[in-house]
N, CA and C of each residue as an Amber inpcrd file, in Angstrom:
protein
   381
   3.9610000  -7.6960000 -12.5280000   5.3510000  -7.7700000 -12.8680000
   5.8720000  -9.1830000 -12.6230000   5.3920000  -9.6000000 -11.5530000
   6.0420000 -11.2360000 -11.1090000   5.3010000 -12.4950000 -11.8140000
   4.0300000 -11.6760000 -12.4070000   2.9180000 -12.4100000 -13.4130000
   3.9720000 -12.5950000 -14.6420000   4.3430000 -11.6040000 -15.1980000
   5.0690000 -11.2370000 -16.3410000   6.2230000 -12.2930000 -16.6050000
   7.2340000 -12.1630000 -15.2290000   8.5500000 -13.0250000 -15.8280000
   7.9070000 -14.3910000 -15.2830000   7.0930000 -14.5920000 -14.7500000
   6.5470000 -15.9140000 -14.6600000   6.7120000 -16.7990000 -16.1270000
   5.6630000 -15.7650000 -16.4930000   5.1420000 -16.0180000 -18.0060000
   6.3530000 -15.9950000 -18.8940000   7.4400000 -15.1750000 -18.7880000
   8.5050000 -15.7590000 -19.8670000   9.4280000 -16.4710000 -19.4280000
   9.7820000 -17.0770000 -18.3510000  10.2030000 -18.0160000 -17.3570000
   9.4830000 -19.7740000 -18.5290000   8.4940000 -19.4470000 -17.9780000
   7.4100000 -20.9170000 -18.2540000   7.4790000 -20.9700000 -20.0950000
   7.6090000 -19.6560000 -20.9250000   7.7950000 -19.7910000 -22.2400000
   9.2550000 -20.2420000 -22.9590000  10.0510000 -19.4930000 -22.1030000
  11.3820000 -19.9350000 -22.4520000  11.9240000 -21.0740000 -21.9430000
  11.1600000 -21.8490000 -20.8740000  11.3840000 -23.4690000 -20.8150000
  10.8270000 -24.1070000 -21.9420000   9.3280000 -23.8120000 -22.4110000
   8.7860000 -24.5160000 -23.2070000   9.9050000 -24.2980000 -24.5000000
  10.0640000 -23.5550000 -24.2460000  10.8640000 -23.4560000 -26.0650000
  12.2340000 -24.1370000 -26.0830000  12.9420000 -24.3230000 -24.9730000
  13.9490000 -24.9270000 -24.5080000  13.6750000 -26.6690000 -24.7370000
  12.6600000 -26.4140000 -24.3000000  12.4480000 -28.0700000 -24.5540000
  11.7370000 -28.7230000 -25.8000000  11.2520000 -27.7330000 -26.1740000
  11.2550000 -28.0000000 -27.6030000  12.3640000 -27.9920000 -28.2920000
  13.2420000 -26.8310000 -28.2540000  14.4130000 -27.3980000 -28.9620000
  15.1670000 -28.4120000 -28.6330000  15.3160000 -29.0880000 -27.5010000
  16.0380000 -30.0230000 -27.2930000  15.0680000 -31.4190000 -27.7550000
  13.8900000 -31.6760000 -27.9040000  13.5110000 -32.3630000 -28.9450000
  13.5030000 -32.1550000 -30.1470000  13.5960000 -31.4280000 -30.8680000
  13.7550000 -31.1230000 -32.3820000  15.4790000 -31.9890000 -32.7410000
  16.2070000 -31.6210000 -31.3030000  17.8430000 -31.2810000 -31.6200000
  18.1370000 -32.8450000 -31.3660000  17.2870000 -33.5140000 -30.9350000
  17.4560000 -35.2780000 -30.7820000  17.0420000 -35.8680000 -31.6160000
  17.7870000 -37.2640000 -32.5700000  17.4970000 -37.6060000 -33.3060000
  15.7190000 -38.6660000 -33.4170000  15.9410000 -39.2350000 -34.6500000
  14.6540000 -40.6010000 -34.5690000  14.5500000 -40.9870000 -33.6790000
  15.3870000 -41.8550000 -33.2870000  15.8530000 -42.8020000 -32.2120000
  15.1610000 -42.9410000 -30.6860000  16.0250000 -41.6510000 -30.5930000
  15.8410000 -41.1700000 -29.3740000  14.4510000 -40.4640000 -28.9520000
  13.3990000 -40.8290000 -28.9030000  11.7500000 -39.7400000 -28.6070000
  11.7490000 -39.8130000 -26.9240000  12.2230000 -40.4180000 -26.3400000
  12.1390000 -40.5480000 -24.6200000  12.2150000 -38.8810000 -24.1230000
  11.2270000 -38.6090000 -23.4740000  11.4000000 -36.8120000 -23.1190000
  12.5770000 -36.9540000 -21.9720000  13.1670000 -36.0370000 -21.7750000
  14.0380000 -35.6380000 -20.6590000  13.3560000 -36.3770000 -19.0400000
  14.5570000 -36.9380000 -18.4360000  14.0920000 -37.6250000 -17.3250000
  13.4640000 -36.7450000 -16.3020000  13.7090000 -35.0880000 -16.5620000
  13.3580000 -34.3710000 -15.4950000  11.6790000 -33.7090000 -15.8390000
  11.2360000 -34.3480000 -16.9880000  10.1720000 -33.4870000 -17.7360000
   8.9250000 -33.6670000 -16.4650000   8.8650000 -34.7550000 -15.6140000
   7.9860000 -35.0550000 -14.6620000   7.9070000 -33.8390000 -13.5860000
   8.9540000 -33.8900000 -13.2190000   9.4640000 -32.4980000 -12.6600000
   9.4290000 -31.0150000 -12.8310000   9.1820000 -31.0840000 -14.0950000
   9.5210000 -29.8320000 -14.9600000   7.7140000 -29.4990000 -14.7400000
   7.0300000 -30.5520000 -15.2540000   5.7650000 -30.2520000 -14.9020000
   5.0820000 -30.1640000 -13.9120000   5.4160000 -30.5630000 -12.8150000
   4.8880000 -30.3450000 -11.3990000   5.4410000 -28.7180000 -11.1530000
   6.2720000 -28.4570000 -11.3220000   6.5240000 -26.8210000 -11.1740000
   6.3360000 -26.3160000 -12.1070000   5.8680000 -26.3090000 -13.2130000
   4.4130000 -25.1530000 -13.9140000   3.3250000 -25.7890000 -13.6900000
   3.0230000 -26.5400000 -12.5970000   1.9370000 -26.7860000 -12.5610000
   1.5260000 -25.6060000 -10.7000000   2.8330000 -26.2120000 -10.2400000
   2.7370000 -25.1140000  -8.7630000   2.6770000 -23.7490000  -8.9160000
   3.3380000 -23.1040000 -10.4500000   3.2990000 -21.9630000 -10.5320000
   2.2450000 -21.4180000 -11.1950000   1.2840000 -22.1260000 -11.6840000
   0.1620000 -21.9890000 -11.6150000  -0.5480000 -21.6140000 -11.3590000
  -0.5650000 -22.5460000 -10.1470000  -1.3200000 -22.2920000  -8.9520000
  -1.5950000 -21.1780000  -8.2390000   0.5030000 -21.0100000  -7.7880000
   0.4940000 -19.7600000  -7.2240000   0.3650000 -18.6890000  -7.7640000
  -0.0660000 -18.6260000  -9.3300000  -0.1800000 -16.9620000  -9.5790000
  -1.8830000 -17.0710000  -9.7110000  -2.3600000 -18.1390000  -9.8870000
  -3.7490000 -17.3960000  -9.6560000  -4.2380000 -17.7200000  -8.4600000
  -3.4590000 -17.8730000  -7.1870000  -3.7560000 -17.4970000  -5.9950000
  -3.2900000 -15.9090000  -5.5800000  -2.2090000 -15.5600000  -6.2610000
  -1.7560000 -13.9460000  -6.5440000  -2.6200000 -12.9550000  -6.9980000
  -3.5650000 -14.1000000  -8.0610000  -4.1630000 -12.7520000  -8.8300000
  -5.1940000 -12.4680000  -8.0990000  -6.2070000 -13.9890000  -7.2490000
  -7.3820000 -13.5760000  -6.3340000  -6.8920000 -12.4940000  -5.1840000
  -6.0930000 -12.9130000  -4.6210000  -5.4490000 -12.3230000  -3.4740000
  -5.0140000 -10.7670000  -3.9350000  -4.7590000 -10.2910000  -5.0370000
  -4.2750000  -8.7140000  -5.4490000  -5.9770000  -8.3000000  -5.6200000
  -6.6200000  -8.6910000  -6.4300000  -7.8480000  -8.8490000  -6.9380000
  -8.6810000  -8.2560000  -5.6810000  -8.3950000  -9.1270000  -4.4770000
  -9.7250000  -8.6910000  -3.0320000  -8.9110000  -7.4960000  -2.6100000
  -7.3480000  -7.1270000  -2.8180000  -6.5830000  -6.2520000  -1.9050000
  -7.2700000  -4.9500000  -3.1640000  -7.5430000  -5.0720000  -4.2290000
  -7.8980000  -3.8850000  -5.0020000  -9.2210000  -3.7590000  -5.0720000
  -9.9890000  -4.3420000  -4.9460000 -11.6520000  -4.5700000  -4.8150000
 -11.5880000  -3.2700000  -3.4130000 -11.2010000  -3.4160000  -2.5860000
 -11.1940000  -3.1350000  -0.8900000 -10.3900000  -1.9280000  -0.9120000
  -9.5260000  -1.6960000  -1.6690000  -9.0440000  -0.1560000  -1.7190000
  -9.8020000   0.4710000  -2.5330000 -10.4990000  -0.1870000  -3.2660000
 -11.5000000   1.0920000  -4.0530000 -12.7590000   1.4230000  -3.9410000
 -13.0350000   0.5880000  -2.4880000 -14.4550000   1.1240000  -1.7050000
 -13.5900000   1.9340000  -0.7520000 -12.3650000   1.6130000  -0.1120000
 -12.2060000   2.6060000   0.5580000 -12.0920000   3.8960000  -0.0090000
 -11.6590000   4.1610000  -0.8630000 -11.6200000   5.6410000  -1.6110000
 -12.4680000   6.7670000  -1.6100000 -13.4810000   6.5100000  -1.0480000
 -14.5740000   7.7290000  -1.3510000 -14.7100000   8.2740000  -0.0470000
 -13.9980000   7.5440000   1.3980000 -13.6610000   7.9790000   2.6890000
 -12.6600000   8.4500000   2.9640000 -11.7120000   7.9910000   2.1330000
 -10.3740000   8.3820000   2.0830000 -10.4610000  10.5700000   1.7450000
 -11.2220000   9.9230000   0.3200000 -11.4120000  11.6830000  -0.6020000
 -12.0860000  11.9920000   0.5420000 -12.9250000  11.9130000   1.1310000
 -13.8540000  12.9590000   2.2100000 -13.2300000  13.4580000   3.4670000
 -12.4520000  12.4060000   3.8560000 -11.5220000  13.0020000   4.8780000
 -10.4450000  13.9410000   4.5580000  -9.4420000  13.5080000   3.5300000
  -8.6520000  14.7000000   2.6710000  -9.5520000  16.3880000   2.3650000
 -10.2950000  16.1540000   2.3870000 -11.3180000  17.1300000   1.7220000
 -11.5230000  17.4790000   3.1790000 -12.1460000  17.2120000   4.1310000
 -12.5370000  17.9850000   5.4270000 -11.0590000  18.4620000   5.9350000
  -9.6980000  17.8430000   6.0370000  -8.5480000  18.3740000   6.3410000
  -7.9320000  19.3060000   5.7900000  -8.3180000  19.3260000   4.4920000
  -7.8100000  20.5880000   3.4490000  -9.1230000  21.6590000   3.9050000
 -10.4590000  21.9470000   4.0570000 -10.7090000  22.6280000   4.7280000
 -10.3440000  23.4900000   5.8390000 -10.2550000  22.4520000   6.6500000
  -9.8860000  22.8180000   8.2550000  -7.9760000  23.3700000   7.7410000
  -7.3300000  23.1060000   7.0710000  -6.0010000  23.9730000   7.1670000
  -6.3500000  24.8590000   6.4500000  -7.1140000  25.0060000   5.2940000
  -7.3320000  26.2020000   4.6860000  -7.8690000  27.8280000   5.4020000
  -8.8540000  27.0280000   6.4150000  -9.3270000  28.2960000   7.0250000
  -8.8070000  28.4610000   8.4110000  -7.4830000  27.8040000   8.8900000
  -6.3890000  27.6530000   9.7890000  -5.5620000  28.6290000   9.3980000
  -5.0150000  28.4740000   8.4770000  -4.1890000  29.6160000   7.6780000
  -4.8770000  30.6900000   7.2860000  -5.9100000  30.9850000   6.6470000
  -6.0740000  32.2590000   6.4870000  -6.7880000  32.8520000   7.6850000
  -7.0170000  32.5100000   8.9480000  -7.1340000  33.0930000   9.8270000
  -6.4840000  32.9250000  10.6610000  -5.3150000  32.5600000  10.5790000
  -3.6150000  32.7560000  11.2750000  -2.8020000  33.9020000  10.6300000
  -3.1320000  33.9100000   9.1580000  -2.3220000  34.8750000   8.5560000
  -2.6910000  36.3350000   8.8870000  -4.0720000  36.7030000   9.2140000
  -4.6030000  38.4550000   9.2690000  -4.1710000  38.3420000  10.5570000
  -3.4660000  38.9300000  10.8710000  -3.1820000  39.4840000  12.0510000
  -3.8560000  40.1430000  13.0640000  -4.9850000  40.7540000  13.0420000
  -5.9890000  41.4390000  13.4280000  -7.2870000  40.7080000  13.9760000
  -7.4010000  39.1270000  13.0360000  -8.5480000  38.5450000  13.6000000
  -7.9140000  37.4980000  14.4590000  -8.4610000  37.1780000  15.3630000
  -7.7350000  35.4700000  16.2900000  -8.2630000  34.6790000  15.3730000
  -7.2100000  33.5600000  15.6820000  -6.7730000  32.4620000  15.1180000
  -8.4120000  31.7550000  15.4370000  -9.2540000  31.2380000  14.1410000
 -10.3720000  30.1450000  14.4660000 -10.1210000  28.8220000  13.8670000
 -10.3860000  28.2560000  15.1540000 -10.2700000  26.7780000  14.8300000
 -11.6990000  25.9780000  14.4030000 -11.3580000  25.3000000  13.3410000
 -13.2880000  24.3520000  13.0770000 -12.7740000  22.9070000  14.5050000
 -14.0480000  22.5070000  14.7730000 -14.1050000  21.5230000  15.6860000
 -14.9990000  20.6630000  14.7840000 -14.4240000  19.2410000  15.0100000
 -14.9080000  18.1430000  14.4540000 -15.0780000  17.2120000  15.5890000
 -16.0260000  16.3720000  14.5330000 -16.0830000  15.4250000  16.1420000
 -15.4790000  14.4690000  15.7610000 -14.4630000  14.5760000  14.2440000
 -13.5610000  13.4590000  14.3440000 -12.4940000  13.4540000  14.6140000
 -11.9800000  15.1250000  14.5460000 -10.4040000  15.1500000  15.0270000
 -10.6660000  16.0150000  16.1180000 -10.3360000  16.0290000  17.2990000
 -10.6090000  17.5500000  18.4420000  -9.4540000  17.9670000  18.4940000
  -9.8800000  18.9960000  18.3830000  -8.8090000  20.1570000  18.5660000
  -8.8820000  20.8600000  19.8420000  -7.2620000  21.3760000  19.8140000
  -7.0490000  22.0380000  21.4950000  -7.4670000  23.4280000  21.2860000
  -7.8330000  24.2560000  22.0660000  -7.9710000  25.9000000  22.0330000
  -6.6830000  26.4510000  22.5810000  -5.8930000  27.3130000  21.8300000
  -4.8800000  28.0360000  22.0480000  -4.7160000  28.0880000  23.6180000
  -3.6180000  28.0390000  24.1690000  -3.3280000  28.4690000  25.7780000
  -2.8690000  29.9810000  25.6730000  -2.9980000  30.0810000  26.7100000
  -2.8970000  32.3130000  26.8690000  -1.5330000  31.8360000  28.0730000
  -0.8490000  32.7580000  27.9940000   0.4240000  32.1820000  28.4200000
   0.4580000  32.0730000  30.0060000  -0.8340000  32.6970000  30.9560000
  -0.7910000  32.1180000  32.4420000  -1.0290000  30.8010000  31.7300000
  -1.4570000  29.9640000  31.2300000  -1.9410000  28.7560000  31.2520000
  -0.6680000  27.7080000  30.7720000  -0.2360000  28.3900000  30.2550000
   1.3450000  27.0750000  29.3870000   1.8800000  27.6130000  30.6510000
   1.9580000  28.2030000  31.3030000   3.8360000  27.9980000  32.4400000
   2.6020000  27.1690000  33.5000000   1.4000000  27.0310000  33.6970000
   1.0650000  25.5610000  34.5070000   1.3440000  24.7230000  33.8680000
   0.6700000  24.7800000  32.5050000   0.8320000  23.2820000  31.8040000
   2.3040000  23.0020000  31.7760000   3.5350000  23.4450000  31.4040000
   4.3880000  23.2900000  31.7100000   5.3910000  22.6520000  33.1130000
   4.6470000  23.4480000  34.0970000   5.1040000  22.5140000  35.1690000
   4.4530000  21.1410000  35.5520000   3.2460000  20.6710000  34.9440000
   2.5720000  19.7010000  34.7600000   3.6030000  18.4030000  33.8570000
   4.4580000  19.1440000  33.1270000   4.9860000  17.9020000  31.7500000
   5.2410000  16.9450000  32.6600000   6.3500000  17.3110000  33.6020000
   7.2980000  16.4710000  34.1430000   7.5170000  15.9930000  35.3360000
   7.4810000  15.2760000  36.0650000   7.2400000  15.2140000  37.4420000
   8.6780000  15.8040000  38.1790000   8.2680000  16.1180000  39.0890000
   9.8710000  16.9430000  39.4860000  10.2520000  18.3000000  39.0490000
   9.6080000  18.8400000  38.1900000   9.9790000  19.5500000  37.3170000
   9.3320000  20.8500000  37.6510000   9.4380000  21.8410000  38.5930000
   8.8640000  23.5420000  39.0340000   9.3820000  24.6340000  38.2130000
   8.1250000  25.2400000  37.9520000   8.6840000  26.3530000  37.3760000
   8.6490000  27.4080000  38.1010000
């Protein structure tokens, strides 16, 4: 996008300054005193967009090796909630949790165990 109005930025000068030579007579052929100027900044902007484009270029190279770790992890998490939920939902079976060794998971507390853990949160704090 910033490639884009670059590019009609740098076209609509050129054409600008073409018309303002067309629009000057014989006489006069001397280019505009600022044309020195004019060219050192399409010459910087240049620069800087194909330092933009390497620089987007390695940032997209590098997200699209990451991608196939990305999908595998999505994919093991949509597992693990899938069979979270349907063995939260039957009422009849306990809740099973999958254990990974990349995310650990806690095992449910039975409620002697939360009113310790509870008096544990806070210092000061008895239940």
């Amino acid at each position: 996008m910033i490639e884009d109005l670059k590019k009609d930025l740098m076209e609509q000068q050129a054409l600008e300054l073409r018309s303002e030579c067309d629009e000057t007579s014989d006489e006069d052929h001397e280019p505009p005193r600022n044309w020195s100027s004019t060219l050192r900044q399409i010459k910087q902007l240049k620069s800087e967009n194909k330092r933009l484009k390497e620089s987007n270029y390695k940032q997209i190279v590098e997200a699209i090796r990451d991608l196939p770790a990305v999908v595998q992890n999505l994919r093991h998490i949509t597992e693990q909630l899938s069979s979270f939920s349907k063995s939260s939902s039957a009422e009849s079976t306990p809740v099973r949790l999958v254990r990974s060794e990349h995310l650990p998971v806690s095992s449910p507390a039975s409620p002697q165990e939360e009113s310790v853990d509870m008096g544990t949160l806070g210092r000061g704090f008895h239940l």
